[in-house]
Backbone bond lengths (Angstrom), bond angles and torsions (degrees), N, CA, C in turn:
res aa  C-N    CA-C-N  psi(-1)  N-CA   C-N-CA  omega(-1)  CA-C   N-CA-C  phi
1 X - - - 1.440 - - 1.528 111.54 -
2 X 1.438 125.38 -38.79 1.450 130.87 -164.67 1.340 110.91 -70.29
3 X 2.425 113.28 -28.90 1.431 110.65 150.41 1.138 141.10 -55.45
4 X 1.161 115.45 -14.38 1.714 136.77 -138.84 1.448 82.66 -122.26
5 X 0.844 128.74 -48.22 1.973 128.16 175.93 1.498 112.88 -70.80
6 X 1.481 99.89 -25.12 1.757 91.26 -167.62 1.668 95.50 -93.92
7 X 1.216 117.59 -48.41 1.629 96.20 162.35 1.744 129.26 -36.39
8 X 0.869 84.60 -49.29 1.952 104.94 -177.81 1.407 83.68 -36.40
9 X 1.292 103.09 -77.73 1.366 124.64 -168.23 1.452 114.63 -19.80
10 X 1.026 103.12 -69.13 1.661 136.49 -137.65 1.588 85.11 -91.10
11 X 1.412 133.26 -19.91 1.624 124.32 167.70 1.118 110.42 -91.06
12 X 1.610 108.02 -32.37 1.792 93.26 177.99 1.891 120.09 -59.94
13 X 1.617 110.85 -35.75 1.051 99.58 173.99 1.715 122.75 -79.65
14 X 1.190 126.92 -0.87 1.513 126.98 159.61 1.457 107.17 -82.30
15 X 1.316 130.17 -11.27 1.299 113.06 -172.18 1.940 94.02 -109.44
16 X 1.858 93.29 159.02 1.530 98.95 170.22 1.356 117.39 -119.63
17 X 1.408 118.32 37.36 1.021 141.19 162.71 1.523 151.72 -152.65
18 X 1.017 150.51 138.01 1.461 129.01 -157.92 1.606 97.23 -80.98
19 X 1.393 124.21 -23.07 0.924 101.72 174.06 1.947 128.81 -83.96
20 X 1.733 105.26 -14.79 1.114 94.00 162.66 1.678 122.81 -90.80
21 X 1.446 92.87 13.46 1.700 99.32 174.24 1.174 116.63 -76.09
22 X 1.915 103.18 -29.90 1.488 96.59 -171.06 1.541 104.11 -79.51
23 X 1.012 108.42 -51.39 1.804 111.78 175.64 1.267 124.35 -46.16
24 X 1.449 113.65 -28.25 1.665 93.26 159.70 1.372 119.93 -78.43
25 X 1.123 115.20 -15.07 1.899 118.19 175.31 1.439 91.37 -75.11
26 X 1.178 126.67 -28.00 1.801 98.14 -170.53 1.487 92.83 -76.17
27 X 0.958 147.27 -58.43 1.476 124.69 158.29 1.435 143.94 -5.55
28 X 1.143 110.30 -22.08 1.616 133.54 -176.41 1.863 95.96 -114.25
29 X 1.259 114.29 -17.00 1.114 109.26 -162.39 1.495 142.76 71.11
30 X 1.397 91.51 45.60 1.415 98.09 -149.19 1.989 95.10 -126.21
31 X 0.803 127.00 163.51 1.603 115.69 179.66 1.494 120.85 -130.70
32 X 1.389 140.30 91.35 1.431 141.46 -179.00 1.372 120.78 -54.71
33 X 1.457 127.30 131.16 1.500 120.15 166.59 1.253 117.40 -136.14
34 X 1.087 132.51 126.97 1.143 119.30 -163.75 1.929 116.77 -110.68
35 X 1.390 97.00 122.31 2.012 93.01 -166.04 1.241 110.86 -121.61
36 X 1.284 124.73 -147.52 1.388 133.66 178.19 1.342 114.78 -79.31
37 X 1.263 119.19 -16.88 1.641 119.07 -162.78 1.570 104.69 -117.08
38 X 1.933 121.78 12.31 1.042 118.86 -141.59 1.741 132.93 124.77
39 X 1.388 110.22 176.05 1.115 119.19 141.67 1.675 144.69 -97.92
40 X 1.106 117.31 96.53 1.231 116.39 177.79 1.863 119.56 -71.36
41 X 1.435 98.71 120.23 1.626 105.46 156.22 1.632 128.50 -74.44
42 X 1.355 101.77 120.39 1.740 94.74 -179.81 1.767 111.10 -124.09
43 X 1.493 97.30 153.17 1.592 70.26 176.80 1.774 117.52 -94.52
44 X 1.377 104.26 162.06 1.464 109.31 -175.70 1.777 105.62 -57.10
45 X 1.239 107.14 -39.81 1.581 110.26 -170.83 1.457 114.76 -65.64
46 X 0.984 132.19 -62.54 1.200 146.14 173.82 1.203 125.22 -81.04
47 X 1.576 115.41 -25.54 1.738 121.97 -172.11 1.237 112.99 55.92
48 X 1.520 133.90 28.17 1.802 129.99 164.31 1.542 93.46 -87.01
49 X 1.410 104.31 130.52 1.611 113.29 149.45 1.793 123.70 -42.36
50 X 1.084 92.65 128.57 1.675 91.74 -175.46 1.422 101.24 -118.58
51 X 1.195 122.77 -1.65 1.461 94.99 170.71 1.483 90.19 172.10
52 X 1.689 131.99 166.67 1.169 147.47 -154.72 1.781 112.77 -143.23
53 X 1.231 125.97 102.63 1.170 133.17 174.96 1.617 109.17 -86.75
């Protein structure tokens, strides 16, 4: 998970937008949603939440 966060990471600050934040994670394969509790990471393959920002 602590890889999977530090990427997260590490695109949100290259990107200037949440929406090009999410699109570079679909690149990684990874899927952004954004709710009440946060942002949740999911993966594209499977769609389980992997983790909660």
């Amino acid at each position: 998970m602590d890889e999977i966060r530090s990427i997260v990471m590490r695109e949100k600050q290259q990107s200037v937008s949440n929406r090009e934040w999410k699109h570079r994670l679909v690149g990684y394969g990874y899927k952004l949603e954004e709710t009440a509790s946060g942002f949740v990471v999911s993966s594209m393959r499977g769609g389980e939440a992997l983790l909660t920002l």
